[in-house]
N, C-alpha and C positions, 0 to 999 in steps of 0.2 A: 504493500500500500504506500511505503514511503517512497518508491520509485516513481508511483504511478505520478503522486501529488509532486514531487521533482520536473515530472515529465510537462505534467499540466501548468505549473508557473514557468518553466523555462521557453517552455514552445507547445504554445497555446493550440495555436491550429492544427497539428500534429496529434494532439490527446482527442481535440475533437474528433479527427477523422478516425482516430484508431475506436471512440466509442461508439462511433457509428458504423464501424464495419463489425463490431462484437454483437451492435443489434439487429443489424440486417443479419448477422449469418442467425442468430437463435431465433429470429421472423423466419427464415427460410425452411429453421429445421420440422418450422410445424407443417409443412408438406410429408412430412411421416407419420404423423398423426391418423389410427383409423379409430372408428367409433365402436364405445365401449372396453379399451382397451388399457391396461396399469403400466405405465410411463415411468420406467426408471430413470431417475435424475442426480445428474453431478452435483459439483460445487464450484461456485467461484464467479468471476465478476462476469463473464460471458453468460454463464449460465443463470446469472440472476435476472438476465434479460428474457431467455427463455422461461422461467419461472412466471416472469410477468404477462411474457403472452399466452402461456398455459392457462391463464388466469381466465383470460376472454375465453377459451375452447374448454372451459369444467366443463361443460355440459355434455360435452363428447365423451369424458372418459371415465372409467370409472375408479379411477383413485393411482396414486403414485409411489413408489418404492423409492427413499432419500437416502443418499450416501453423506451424508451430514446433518449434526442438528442444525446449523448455520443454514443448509436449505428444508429442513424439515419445517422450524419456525417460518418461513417466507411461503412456503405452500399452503399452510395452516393460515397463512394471512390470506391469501387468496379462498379462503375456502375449501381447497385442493383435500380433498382424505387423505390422509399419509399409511399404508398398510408397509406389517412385517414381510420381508420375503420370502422366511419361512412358510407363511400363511400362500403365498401369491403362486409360486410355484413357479417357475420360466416363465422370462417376460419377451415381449415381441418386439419391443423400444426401450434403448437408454441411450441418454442424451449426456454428453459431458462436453466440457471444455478441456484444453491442454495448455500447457509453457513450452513444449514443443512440439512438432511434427515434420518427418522428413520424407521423403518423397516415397517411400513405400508406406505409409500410416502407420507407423511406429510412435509412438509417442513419447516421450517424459510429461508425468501427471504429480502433482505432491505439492505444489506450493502452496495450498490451502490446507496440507495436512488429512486431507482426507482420501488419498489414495488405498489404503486398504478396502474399503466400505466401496471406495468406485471401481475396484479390481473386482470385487466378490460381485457386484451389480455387473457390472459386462460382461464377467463369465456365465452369468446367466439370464444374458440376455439373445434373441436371435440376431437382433441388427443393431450396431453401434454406431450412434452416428456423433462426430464430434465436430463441435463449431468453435473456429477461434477467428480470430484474426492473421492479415497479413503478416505482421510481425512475430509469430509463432511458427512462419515456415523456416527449415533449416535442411542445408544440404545433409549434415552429419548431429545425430544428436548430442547433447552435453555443454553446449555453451550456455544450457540453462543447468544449474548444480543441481545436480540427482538425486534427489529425495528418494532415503532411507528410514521405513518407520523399523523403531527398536524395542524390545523388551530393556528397560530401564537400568536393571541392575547389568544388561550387556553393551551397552553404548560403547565404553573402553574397551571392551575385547572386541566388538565389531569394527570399530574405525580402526583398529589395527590390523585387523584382517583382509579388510580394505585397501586400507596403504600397502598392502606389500602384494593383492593380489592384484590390483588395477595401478596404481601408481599416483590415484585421486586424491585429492586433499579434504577428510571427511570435516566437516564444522557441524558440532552441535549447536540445533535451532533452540538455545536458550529461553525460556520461559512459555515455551510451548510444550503442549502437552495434547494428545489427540484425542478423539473422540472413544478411543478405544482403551485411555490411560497410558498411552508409549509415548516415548520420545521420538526424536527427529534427526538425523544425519543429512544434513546437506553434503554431498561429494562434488566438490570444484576442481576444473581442470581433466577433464575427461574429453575423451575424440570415440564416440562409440560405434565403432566401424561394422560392428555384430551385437546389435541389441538383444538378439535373440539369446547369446550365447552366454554375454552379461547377465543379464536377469536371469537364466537359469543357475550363473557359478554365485552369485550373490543369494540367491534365493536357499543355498544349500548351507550359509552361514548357521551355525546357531546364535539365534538371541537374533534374529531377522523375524520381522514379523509380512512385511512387506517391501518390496521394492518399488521407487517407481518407473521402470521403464512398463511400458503396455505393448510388446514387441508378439509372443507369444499367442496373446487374446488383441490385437490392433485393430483402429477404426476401420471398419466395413466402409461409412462413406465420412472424407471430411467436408466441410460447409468452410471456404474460407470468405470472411465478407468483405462486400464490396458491390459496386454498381455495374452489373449486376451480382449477386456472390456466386463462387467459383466453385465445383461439385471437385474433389479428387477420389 
């Protein structure tokens, strides 16, 4: 958030245009909308645009599965039902945003700390569709730091495991703590030339609770926006 407000007083017209392409791509994604249907939903500033337009189409659907309380309360504000996934069973929509995406739909997700809950929502869901902005394309991923959720008392044995298995510089996300009670490892300084293969050797850590690359389970379609937004 402290970048965004950097971003916004330094070069003003530049912030506009980036929040106008985060609401046109979450306007767009409601063309996957069908009637009657439980809508799994991300987290984060893209997707609080989507949240909002879900608001105007309640009537279409019948209730939504939330990967955070941060959008659990905003759905609740629209009226929105919020159901367990337990209860729902496989969904046929989830909708998230990303910090990055490279030209195969690979993702880095985490900077809102809720990538566990939006790993478990895409893996069961049929089609993922992810909306960001232009600024979130990236040839190779990692120039955004790769959020690491941790079981707490392993944060030090994890970020050393890390250093010596990728070569990344882990930083713990101080005074965060997630939805699930874990800590946060941001990894900077990575070139992730095989995300696939990353998120599998990191996933095998102990005291890893999640990773966030989305390489594995990657967006079905992405929404990048723009006049008009761009399907990949």
């Amino acid at each position: 958030m402290r970048a965004v407000a950097a971003l916004q007083s330094r070069f003003p017209e530049r912030a506009i245009a980036m929040t106008e392409a985060k609401r046109l791509a979450a306007e767009k994604a409601l063309d996957y909308l069908e009637d009657d249907m439980i809508v799994g939903v991300g987290t984060g500033s893209t997707v609080a645009y989507f949240i909002d337009a879900l608001g105007r189409e309640k009537h279409r659907i019948a209730g939504a599965v939330s990967s955070s309380e941060q959008s659990t309360a905003r759905l609740k504000s629209h009226g929105i039902d919020v159901l367990e996934l337990n209860a729902t069973g496989p969904l046929a929509l989830y909708v998230d945003g990303a910090d990055e995406c490279d030209p195969h739909k690979c993702l880095i997700k985490g900077g809102g700390a809720a990538l566990t809950r939006e790993k478990i929502i895409a893996e069961a869901s049929e089609t993922f569709v992810c909306i960001i902005d232009p600024s979130k394309q990236v040839d190779v991923l990692g120039r955004f730091p790769l959020p690491v959720e941790v079981v707490p008392m392993a944060r030090s044995l994890v970020a050393r495991e890390i250093l010596k298995a990728t070569g990344g510089q882990p930083v713990w996300r101080d005074g965060v703590t997630t939805d699930n009670g874990n800590w946060i490892l941001d990894i900077h300084g990575l070139s992730i030339s095989d995300p696939v293969a990353m998120e599998r050797e990191l996933n095998q850590l102990p005291g890893v609770v999640s990773v966030g690359l989305f390489a594995r389970r990657r967006a079905d379609v992405v929404i990048v926006g723009g006049e008009p937004p761009t399907l990949l």
